[in-house]
C-alpha atoms as a printed R data frame, in Angstrom:
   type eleno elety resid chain resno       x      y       z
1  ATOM     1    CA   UNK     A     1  29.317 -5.307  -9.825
2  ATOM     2    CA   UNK     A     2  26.382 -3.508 -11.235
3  ATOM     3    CA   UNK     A     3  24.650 -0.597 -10.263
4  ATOM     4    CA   UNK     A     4  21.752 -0.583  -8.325
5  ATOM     5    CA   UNK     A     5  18.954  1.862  -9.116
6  ATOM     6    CA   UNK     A     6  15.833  3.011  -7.012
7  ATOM     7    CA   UNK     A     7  12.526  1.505  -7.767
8  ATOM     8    CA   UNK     A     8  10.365  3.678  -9.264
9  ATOM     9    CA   UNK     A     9   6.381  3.243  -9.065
10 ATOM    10    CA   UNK     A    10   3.806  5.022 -11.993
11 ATOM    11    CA   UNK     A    11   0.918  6.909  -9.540
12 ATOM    12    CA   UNK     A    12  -2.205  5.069  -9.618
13 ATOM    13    CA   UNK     A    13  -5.504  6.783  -9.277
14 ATOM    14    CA   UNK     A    14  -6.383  6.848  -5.304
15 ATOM    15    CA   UNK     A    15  -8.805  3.290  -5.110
16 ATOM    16    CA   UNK     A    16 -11.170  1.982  -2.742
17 ATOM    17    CA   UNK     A    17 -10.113 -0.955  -0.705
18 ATOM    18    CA   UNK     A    18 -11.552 -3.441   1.721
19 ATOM    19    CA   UNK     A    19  -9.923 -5.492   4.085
20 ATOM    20    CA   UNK     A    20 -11.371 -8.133   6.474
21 ATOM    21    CA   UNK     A    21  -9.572 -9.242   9.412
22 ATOM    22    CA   UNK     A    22  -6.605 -7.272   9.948
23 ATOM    23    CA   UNK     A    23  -3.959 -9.235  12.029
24 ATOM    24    CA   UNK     A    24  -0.457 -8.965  12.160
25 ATOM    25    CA   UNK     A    25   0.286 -8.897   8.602
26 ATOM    26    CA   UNK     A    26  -2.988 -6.725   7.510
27 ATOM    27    CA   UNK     A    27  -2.655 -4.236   9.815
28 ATOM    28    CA   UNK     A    28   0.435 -2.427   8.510
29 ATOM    29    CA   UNK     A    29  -0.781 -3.431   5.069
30 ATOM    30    CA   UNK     A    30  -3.769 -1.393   5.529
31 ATOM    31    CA   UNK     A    31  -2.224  1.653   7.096
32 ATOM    32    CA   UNK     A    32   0.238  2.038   3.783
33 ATOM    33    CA   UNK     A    33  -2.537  1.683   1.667
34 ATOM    34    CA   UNK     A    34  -4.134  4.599   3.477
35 ATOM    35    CA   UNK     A    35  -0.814  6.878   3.734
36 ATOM    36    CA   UNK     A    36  -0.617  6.518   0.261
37 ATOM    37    CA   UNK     A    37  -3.836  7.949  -0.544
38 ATOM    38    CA   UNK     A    38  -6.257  5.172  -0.661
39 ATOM    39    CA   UNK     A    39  -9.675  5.031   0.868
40 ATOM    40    CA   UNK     A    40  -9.695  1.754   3.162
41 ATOM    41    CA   UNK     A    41 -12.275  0.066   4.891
42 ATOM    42    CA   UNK     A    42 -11.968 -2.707   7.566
């Protein structure tokens, strides 16, 4: 069986991101895009 290692993610620059219409699937979307540093509109 192989090993299985963490993911790692590169940093992006903090971005600027729209969403319209949130719903079920949108909503938690939006809220990691904005504990991660991005600026979010809705």
């Amino acid at each position: 069986m192989t090993s299985i290692k963490p993911k790692t993610y590169d940093s992006t620059p903090p971005l600027k991101v729209a969403f319209l219409g949130l719903g079920v699937m949108g909503y938690p979307m939006a809220g990691h895009l904005a504990l991660a540093g991005h600026q979010v509109k809705v």
